[in-house]
C-alpha positions in Angstrom: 47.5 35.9 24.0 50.5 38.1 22.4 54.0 37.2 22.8 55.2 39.5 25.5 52.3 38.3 28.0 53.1 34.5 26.7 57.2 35.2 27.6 56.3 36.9 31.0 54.2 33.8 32.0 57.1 31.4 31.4 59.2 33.8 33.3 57.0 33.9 36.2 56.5 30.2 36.3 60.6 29.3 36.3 60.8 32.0 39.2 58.5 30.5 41.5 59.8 26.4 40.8 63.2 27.8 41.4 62.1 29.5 45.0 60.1 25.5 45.7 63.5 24.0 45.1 65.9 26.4 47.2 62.7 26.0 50.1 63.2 22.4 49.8 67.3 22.4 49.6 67.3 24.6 52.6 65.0 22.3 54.9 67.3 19.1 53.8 69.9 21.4 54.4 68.8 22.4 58.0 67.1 18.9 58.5 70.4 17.1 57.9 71.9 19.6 60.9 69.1 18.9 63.2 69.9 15.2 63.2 73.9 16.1 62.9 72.8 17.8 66.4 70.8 14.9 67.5 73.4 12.3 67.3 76.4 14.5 68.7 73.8 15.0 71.8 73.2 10.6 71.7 76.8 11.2 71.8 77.8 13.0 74.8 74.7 11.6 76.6 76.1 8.4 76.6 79.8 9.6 77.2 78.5 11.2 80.4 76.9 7.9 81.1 79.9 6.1 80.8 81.6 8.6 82.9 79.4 8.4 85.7 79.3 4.1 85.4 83.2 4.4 85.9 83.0 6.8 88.9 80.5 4.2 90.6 83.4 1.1 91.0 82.2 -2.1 92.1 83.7 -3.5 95.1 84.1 -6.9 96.4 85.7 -8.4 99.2 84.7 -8.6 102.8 85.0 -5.8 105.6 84.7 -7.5 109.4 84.1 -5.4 112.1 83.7 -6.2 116.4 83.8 -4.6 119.4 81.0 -2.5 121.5 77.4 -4.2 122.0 76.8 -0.7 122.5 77.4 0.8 119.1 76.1 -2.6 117.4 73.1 -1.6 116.6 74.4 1.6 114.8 77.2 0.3 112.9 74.8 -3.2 112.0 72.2 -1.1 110.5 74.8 1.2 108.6 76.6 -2.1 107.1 72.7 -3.1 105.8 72.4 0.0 104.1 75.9 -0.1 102.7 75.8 -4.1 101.5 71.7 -3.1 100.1 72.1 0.0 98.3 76.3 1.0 97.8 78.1 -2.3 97.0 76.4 -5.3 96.6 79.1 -7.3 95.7 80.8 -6.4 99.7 79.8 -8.5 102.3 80.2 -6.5 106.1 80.1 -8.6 109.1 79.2 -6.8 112.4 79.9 -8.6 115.6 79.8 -7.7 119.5 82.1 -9.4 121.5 82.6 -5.8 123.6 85.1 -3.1 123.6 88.0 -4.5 125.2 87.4 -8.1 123.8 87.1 -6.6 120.2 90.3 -4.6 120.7 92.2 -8.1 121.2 90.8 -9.2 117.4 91.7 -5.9 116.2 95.0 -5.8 117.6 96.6 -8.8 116.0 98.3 -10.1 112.5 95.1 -10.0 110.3 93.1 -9.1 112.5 89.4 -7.1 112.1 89.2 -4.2 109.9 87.1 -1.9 112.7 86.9 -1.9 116.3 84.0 -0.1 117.7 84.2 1.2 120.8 82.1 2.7 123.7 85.3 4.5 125.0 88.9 5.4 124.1 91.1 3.3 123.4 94.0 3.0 125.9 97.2 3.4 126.6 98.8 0.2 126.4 96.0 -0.6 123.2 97.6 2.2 121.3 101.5 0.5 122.6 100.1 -2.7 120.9 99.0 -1.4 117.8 102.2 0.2 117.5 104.3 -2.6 118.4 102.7 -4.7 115.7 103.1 -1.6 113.1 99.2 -1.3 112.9 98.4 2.4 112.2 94.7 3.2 113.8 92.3 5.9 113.1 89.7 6.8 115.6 86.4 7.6 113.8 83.8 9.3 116.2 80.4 7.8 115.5 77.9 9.1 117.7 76.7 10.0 121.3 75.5 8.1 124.1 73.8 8.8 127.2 74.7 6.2 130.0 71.3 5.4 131.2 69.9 3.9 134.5 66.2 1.7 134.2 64.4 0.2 136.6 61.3 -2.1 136.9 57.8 0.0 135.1 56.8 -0.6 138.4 58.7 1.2 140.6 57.2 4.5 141.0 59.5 5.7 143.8 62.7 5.8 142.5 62.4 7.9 139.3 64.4 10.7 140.4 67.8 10.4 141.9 71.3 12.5 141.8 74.2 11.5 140.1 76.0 10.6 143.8 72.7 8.6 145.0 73.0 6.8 141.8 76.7 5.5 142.1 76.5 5.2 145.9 73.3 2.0 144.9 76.5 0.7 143.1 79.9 0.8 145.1 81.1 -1.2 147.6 81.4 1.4 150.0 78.5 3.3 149.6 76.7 2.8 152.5 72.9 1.4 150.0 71.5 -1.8 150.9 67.4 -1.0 150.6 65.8 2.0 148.7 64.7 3.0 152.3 68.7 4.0 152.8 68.5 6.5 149.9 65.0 7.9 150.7 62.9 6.7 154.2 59.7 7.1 152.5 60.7 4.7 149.7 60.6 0.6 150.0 62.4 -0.9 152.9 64.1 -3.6 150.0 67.3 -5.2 149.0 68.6 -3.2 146.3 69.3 -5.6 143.4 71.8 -4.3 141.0 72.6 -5.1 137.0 75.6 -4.3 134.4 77.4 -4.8 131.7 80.5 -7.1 132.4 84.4 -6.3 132.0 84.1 -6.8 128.2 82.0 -4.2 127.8 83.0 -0.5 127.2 79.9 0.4 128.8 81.3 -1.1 131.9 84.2 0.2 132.0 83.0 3.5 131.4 80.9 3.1 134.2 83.6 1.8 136.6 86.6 4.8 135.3 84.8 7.8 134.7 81.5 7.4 137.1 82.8 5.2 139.7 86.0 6.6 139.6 87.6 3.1 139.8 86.1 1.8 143.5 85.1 -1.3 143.8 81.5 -2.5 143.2 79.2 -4.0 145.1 80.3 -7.7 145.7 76.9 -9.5 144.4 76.2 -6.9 141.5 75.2 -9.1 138.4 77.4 -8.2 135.3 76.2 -9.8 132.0 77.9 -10.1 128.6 74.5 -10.0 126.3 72.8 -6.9 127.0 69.2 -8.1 126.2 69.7 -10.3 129.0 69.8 -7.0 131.0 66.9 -6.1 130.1 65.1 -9.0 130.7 66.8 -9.5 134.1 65.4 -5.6 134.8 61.9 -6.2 133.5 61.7 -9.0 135.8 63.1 -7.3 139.0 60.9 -4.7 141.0 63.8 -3.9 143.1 66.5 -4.6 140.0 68.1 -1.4 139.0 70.7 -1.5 135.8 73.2 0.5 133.6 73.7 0.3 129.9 73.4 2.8 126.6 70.5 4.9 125.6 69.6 2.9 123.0 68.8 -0.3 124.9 66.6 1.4 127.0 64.9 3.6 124.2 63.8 0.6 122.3 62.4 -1.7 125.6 60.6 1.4 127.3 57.1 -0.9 127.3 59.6 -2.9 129.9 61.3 -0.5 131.6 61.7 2.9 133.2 64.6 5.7 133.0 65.8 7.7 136.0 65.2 11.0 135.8 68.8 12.3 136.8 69.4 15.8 138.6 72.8 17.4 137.8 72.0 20.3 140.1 69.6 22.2 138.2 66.8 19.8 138.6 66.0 16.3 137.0 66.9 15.8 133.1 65.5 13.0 131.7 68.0 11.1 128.9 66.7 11.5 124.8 68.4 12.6 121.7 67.4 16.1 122.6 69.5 16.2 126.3 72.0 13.9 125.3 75.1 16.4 124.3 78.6 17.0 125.1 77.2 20.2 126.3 73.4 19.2 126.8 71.6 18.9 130.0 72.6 15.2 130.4 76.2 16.0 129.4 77.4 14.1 132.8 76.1 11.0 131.4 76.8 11.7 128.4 79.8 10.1 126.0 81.1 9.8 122.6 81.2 6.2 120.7 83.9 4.9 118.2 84.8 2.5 115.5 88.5 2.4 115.4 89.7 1.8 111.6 93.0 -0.5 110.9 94.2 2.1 108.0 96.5 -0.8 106.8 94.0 -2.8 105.9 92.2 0.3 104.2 95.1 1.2 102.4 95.4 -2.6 101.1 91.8 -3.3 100.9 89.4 -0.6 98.7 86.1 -1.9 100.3 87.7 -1.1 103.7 88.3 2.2 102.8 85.4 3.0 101.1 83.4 1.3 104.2 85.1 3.9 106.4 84.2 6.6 104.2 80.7 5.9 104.0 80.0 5.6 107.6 80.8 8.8 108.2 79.3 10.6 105.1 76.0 8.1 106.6 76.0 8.1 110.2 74.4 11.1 111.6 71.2 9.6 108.9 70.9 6.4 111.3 71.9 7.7 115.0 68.7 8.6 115.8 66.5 5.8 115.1 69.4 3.1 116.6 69.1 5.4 120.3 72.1 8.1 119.5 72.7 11.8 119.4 74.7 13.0 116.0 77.6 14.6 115.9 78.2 18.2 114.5 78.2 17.7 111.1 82.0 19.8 110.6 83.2 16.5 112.8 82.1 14.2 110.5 83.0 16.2 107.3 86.4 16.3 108.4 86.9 12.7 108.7 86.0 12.0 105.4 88.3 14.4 103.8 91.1 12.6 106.1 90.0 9.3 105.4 89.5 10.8 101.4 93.0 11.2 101.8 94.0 8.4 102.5 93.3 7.1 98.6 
């Protein structure tokens, strides 16, 4: 081999190990970014993490809410949800002493947090509440439909007008026997069922249907509504009044009047149940009413409030209630939003 070859070799050989090492310096170089990369990702994953933990605050404490047998069933199943899945750490107690008796625990010196309510609240409610400084926020829950059942064995009186249906109940209206109503139906006593005075449902009935005249003097009013139903279910000639709901989840023990407003006979369910449906005669909104001291001064309260209504058209259904328009609700929880 001469010496130029022998040179040109050496020459070729220090080439290519200087190309191996910049390879090698390049792929540190770029594998040292990668992981740079890596951890500032770890990083912000577990920044956002955090961020998230800290908008999710734990609550504690206990919200206490009474009022309408009516809107029990609603409110009870949304306080499950809430206590099972939201915060764990609150503890909401539903009771039903009725409308009118829950507005005497609302209204009072540390009194409950949430009345609900199967009608306005009054007049001389609202004086009360501002007498003893107590600021109160109706929250519209839901929609009823004041329903009228019967025995699953009366086949005669399925279909009856609103004024046939109120005449059954008042003093003066001139019903003893379903023959009065309708000849070809049962010459029977006519044995009627309600709600009592507690009860919104009742009072509903008595204001707005009724249009405050006296019932019938041996109509049985009851406090506990499944005692209505049993009462009903036992009574071919028993006919009774109370919210959709009781009577949609007891239809293998009673029947529903079919009720014609004049354009022929609606039957009640979530789909003519509306403020403008083809039951809208019998048909009403629902309430809790919210002490907003006690939300101001109590965070679960508050956020109890808010997720009712961000919640409630989810569960109105399968509790025996028509939703509300969903811009309703929205807008309470940006008021009640505001309230924080």
């Amino acid at each position: 081999m001469n010496f130029k070859k022998f040179i040109m070799i050496l020459f070729v050989a220090a080439l290519a190990v200087l190309v191996v090492a910049c390879g090698s310096d390049s792929e540190n170089n770029a594998s040292g970014n990668n992981g740079n990369s890596s951890e500032e990702n770890n990083s912000s994953s577990n920044n956002n993490e955090e961020e998230n933990n800290e908008e999710i605050e734990e609550l504690e404490g206990s919200v206490v809410i009474d009022g309408s047998g009516t809107v029990f069933p609603l409110m009870s199943r949304l306080a499950e949800e809430y206590m099972l899945n939201e915060q764990e750490g609150v503890s909401v107690e539903v009771s039903r002493a009725g409308t009118s008796a829950g507005f005497e625990k609302f209204l009072q010196e540390d009194g409950t947090d949430f009345n609900d309510a199967s009608r306005f609240i009054k007049e001389e409610e609202q004086q009360k509440a501002d007498d003893l400084g107590i600021e109160v926020k109706e929250l519209k829950v839901a929609l009823d439909g004041l329903t009228f059942v019967t025995h699953p064995d009366n086949d005669w009186a399925t279909e009856m007008t609103p004024d046939e249906l109120k005449s059954i109940f008042l003093a003066d209206g001139g019903i003893e026997t379903w023959s009065d109503i309708n000849p070809e139906w049962p010459d029977e006593k006519i044995n009627t069922y309600g709600p009592n005075e507690n009860h919104g449902t009742y009072e509903f009935f008595y204001e707005s249907i009724l249009e405050e005249q006296d019932l019938v003097d041996d109509v049985n009013l009851q406090q506990d509504y499944s005692t209505l139903v049993t009462l009903v279910s036992e009574d071919v000639n028993g006919i009774g009044f109370f919210g959709f709901g009781y009577y949609v989840n007891n239809q293998d023990k009673l029947n529903a009047v079919h009720v014609d407003f004049g354009d022929g006979p609606v039957e009640p369910s979530l789909d003519t149940i509306a403020e403008d449906g083809d039951y809208a005669g019998f048909t009403r909104p629902v309430f809790t009413y919210l002490n907003v001291n006690n939300a101001k001064e109590k965070p679960q309260v508050l956020d109890y409030a808010i997720y009712v209504m961000n919640s409630v058209n989810d569960f109105a259904g399968e509790t025996g209630f028509a939703p509300i328009p969903e811009d309703e609700a929205s807008k309470l929880v940006e008021e009640l939003e505001a309230l924080k």
